[in-house]
PDB file of N, H, CA, C and O in Angstrom:
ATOM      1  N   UNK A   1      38.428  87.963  69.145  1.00  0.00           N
ATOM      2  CA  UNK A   1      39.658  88.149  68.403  1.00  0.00           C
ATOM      3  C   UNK A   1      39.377  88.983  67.154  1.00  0.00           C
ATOM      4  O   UNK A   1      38.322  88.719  66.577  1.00  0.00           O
ATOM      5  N   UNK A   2      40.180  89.988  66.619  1.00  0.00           N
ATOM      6  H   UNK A   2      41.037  90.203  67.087  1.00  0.00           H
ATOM      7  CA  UNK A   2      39.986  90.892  66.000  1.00  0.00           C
ATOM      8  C   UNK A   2      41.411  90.468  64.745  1.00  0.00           C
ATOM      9  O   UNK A   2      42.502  90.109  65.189  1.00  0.00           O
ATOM     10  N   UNK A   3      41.211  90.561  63.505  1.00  0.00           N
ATOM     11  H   UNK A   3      40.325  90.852  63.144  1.00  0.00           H
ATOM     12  CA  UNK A   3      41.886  90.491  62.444  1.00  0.00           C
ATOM     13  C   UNK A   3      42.827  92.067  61.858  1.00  0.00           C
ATOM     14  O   UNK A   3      42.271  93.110  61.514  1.00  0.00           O
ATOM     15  N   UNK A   4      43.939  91.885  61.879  1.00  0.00           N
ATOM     16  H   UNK A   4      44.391  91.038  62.158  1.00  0.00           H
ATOM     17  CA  UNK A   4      44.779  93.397  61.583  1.00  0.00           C
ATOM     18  C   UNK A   4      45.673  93.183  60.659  1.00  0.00           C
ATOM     19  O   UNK A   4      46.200  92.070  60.661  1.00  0.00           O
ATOM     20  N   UNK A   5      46.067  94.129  59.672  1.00  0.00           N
ATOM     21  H   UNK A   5      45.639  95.033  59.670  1.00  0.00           H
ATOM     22  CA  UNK A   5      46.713  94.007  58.835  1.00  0.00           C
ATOM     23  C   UNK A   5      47.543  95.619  58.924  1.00  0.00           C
ATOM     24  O   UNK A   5      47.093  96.741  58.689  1.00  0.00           O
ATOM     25  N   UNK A   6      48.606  95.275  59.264  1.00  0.00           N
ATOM     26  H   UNK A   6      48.971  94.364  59.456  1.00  0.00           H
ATOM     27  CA  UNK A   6      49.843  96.336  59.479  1.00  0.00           C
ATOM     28  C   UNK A   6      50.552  97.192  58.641  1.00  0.00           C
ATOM     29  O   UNK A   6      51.629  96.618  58.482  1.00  0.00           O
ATOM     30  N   UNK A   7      50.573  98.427  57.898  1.00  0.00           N
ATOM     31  H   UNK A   7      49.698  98.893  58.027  1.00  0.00           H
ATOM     32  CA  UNK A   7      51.667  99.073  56.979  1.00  0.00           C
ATOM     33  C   UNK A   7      52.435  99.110  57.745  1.00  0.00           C
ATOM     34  O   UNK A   7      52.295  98.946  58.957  1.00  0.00           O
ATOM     35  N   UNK A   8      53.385  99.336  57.147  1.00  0.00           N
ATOM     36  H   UNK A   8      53.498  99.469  56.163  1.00  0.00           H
ATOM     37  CA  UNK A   8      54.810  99.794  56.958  1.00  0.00           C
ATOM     38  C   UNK A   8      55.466 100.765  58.602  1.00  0.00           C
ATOM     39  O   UNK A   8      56.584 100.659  59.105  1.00  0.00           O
ATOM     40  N   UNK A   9      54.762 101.294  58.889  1.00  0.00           N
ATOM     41  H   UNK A   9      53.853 101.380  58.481  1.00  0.00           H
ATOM     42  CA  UNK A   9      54.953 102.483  59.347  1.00  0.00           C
ATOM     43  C   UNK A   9      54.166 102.125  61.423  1.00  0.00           C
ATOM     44  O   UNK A   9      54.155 102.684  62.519  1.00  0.00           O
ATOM     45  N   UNK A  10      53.765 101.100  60.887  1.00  0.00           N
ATOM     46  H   UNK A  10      53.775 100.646  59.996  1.00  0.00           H
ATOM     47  CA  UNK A  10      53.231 100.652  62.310  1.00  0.00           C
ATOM     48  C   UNK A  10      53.814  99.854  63.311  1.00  0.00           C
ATOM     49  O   UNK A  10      54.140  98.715  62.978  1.00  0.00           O
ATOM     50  N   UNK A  11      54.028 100.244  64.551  1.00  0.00           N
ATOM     51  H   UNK A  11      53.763 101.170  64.821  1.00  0.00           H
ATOM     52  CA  UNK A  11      55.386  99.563  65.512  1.00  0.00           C
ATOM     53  C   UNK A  11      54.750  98.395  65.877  1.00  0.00           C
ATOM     54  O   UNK A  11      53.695  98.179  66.473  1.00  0.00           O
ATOM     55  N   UNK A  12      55.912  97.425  65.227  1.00  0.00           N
ATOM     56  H   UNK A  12      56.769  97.600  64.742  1.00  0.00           H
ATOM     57  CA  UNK A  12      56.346  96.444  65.348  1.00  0.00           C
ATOM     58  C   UNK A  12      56.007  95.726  66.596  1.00  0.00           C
ATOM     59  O   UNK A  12      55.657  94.547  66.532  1.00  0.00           O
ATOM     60  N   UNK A  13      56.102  96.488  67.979  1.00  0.00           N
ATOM     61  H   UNK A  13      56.386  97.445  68.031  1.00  0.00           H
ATOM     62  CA  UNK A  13      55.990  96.158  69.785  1.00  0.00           C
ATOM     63  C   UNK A  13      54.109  96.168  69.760  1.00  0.00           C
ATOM     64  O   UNK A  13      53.356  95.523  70.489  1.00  0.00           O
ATOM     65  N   UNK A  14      53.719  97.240  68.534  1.00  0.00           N
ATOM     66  H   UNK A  14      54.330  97.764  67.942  1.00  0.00           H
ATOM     67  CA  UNK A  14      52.127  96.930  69.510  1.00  0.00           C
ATOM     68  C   UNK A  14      51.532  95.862  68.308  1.00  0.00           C
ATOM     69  O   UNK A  14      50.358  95.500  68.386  1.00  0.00           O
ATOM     70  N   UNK A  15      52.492  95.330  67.086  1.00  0.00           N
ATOM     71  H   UNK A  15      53.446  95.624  67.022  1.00  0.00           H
ATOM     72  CA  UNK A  15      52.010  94.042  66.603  1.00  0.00           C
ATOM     73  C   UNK A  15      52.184  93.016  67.413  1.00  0.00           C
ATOM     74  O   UNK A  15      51.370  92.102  67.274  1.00  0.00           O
ATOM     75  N   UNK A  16      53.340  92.840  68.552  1.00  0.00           N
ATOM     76  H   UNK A  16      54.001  93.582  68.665  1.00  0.00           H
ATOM     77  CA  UNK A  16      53.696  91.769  68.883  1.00  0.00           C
ATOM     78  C   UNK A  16      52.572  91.759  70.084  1.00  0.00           C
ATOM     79  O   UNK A  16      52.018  90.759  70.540  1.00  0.00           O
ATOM     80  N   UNK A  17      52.337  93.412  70.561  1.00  0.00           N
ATOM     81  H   UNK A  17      52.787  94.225  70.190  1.00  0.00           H
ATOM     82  CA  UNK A  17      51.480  92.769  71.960  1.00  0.00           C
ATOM     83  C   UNK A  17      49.896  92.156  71.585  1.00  0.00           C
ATOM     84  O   UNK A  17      49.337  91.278  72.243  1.00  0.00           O
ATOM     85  N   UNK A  18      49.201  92.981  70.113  1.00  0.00           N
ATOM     86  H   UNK A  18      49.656  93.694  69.579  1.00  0.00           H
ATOM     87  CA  UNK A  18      48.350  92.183  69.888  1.00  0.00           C
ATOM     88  C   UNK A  18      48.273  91.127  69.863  1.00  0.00           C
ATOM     89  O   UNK A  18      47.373  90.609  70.524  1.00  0.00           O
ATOM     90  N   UNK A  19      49.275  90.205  69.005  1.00  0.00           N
ATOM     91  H   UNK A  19      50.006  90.626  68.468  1.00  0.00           H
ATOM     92  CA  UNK A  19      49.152  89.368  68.603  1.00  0.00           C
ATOM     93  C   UNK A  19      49.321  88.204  70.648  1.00  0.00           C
ATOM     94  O   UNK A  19      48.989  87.022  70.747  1.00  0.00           O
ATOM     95  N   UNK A  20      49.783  88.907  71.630  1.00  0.00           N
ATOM     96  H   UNK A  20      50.052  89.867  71.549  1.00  0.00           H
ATOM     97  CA  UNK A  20      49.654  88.140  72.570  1.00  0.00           C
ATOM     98  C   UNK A  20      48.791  88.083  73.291  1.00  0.00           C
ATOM     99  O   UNK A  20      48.607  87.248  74.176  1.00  0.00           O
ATOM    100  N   UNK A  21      48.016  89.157  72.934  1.00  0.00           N
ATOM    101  H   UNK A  21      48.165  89.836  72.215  1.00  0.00           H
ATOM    102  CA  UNK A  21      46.311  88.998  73.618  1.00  0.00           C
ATOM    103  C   UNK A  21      45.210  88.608  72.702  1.00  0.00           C
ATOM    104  O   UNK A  21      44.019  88.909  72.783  1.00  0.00           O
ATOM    105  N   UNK A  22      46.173  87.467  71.306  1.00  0.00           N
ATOM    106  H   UNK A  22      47.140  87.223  71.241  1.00  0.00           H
ATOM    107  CA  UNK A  22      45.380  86.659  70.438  1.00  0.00           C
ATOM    108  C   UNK A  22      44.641  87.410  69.458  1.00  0.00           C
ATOM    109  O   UNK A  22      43.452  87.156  69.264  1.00  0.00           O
ATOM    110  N   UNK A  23      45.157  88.182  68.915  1.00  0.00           N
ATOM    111  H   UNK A  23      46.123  88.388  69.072  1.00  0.00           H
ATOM    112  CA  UNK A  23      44.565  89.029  67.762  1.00  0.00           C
ATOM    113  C   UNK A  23      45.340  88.388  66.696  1.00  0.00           C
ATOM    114  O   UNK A  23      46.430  87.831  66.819  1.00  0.00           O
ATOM    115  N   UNK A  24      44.704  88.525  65.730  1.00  0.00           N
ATOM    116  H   UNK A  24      43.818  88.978  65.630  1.00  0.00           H
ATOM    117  CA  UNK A  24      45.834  87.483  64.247  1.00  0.00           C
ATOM    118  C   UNK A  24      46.155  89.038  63.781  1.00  0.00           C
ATOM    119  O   UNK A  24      45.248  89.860  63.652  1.00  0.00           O
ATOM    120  N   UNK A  25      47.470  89.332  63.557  1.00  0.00           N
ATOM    121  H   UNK A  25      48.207  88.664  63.662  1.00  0.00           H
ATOM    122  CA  UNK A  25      48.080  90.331  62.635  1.00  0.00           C
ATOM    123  C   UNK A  25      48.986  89.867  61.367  1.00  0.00           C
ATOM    124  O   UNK A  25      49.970  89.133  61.466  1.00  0.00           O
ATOM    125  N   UNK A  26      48.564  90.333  60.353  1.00  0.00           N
ATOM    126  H   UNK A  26      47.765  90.929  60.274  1.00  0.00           H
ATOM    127  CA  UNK A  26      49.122  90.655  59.240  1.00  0.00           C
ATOM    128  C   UNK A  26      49.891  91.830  59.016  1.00  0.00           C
ATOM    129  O   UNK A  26      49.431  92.972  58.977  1.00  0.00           O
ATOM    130  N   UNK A  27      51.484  91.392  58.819  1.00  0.00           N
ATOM    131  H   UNK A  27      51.858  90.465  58.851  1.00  0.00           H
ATOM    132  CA  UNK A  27      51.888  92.703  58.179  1.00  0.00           C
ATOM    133  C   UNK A  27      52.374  92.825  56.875  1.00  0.00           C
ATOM    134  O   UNK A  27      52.349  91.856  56.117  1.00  0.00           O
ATOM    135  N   UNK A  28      52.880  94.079  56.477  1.00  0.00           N
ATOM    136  H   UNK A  28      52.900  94.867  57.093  1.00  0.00           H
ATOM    137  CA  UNK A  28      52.849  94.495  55.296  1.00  0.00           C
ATOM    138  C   UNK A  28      54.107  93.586  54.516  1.00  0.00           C
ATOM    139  O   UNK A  28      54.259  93.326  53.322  1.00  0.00           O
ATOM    140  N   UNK A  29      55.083  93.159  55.943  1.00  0.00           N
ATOM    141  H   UNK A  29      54.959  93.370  56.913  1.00  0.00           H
ATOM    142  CA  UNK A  29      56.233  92.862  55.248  1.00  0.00           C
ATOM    143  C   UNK A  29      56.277  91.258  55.259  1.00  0.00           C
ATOM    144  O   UNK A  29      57.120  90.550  54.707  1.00  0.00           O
ATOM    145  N   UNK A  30      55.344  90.916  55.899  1.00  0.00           N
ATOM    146  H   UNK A  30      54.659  91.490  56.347  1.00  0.00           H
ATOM    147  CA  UNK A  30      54.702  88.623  56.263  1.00  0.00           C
ATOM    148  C   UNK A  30      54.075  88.838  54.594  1.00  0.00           C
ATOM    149  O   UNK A  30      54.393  87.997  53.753  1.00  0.00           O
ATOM    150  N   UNK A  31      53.202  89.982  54.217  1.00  0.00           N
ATOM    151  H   UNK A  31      52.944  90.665  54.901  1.00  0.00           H
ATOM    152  CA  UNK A  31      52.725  89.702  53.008  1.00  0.00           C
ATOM    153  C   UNK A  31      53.300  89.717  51.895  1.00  0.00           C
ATOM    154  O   UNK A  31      52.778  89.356  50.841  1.00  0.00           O
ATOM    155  N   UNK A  32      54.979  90.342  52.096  1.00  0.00           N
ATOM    156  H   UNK A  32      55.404  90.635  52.953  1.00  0.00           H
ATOM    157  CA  UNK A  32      55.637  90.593  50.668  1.00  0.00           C
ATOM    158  C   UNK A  32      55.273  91.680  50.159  1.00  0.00           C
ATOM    159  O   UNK A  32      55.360  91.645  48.931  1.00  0.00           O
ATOM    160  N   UNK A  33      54.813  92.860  50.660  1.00  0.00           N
ATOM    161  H   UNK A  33      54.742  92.888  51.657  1.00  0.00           H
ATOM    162  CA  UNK A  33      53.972  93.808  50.085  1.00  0.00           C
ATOM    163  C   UNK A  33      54.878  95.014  50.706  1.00  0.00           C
ATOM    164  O   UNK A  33      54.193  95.995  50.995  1.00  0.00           O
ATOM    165  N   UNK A  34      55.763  95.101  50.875  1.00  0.00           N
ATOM    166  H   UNK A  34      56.319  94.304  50.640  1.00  0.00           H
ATOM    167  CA  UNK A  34      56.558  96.193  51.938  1.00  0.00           C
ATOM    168  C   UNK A  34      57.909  96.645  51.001  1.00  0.00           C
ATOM    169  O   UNK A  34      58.550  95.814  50.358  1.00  0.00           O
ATOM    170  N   UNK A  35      58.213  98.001  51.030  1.00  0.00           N
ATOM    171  H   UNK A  35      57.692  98.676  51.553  1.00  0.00           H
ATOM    172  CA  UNK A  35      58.687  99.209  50.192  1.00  0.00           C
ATOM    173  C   UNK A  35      58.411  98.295  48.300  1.00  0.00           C
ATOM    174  O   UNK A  35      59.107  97.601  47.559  1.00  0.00           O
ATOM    175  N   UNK A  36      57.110  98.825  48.271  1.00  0.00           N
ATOM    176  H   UNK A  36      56.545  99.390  48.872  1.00  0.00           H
ATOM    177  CA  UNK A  36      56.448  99.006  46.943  1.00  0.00           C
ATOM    178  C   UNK A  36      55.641  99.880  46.853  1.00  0.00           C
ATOM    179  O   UNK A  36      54.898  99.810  45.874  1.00  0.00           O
ATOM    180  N   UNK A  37      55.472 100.936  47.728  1.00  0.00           N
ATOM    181  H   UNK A  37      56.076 100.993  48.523  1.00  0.00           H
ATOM    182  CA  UNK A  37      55.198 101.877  47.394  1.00  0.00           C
ATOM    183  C   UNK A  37      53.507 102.300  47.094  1.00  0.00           C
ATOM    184  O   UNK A  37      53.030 103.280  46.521  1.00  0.00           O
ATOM    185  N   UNK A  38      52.907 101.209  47.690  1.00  0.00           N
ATOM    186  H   UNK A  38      53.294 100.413  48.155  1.00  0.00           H
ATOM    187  CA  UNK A  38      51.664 100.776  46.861  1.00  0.00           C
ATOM    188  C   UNK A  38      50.704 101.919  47.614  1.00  0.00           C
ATOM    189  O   UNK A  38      50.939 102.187  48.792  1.00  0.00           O
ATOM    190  N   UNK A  39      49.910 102.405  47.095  1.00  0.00           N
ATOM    191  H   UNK A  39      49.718 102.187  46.138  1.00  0.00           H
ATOM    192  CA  UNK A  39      48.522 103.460  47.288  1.00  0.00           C
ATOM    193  C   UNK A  39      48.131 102.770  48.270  1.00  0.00           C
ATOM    194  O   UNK A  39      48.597 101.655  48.504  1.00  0.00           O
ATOM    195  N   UNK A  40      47.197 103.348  49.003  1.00  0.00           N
ATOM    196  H   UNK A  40      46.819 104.254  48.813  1.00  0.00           H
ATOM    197  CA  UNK A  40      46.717 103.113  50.339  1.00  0.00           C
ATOM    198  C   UNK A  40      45.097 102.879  50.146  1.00  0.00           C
ATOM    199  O   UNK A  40      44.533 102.346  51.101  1.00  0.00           O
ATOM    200  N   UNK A  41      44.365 103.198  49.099  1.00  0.00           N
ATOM    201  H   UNK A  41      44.823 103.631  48.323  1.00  0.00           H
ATOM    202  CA  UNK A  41      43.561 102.308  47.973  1.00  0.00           C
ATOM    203  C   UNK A  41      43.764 100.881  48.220  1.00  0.00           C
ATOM    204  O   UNK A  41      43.089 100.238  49.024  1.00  0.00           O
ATOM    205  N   UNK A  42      44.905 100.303  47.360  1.00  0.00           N
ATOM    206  H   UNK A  42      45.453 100.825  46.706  1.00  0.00           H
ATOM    207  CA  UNK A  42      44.951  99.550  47.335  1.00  0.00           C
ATOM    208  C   UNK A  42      45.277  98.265  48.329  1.00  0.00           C
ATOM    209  O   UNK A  42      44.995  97.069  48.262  1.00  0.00           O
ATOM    210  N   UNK A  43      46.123  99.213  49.442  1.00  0.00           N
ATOM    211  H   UNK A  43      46.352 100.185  49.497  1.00  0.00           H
ATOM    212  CA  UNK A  43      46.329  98.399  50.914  1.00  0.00           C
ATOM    213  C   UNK A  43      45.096  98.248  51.058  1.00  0.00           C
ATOM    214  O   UNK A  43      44.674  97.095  51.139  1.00  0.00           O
ATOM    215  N   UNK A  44      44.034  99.532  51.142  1.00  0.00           N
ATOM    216  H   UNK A  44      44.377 100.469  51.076  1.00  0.00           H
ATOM    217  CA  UNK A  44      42.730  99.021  52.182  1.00  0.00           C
ATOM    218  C   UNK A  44      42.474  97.308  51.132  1.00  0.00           C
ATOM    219  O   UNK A  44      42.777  96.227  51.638  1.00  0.00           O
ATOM    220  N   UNK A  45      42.079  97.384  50.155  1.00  0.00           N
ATOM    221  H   UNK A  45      41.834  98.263  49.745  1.00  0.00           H
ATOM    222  CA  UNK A  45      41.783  96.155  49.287  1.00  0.00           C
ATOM    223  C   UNK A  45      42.043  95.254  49.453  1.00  0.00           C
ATOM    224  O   UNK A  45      41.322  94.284  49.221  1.00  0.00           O
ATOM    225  N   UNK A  46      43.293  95.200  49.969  1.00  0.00           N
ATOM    226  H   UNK A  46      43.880  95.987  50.158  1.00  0.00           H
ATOM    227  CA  UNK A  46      44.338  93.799  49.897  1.00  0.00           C
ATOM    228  C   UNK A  46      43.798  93.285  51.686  1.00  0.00           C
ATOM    229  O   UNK A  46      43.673  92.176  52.204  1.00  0.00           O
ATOM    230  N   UNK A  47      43.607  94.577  52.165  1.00  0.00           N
ATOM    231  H   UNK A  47      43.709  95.478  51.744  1.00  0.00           H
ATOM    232  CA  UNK A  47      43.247  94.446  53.557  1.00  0.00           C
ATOM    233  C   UNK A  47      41.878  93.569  53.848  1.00  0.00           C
ATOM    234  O   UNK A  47      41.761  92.594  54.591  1.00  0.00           O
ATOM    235  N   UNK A  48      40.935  94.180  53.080  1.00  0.00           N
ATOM    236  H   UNK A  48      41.029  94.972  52.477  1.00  0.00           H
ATOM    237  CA  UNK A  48      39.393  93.476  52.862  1.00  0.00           C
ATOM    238  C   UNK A  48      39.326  92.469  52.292  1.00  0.00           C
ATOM    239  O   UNK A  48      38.278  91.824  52.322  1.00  0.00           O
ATOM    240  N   UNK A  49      40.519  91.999  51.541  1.00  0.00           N
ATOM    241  H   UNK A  49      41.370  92.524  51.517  1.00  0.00           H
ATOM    242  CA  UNK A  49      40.309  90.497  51.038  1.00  0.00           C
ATOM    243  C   UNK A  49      40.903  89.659  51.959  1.00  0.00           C
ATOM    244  O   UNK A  49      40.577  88.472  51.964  1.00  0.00           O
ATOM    245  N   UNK A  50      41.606  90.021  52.631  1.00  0.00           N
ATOM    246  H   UNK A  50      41.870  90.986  52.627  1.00  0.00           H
ATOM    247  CA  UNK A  50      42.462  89.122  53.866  1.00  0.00           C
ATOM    248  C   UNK A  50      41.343  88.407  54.950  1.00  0.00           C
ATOM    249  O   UNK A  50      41.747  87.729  55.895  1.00  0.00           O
TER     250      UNK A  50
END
């Protein structure tokens, strides 16, 4: 099982199919983190602490 964390911009259908062949996904908008505009710096960060 592999850990993913989703922007904004990533379809929704291949979060859901991961998540059914048991991958844990995080997205941008489960985190509260979605249209803020935030640097992609700082996604990776938020990503590596997850």
């Amino acid at each position: 099982m592999a850990r993913f964390y989703a922007d904004e911009q990533f379809p929704f259908p291949v979060v859901e199919l991961l998540r059914s062949l048991g991958h844990d996904v995080l997205t941008v908008q489960e985190a509260g983190k979605a249209d803020q505009s935030i640097p992609d710096d700082e996604v990776l960060v938020f990503a590596i602490s997850q």
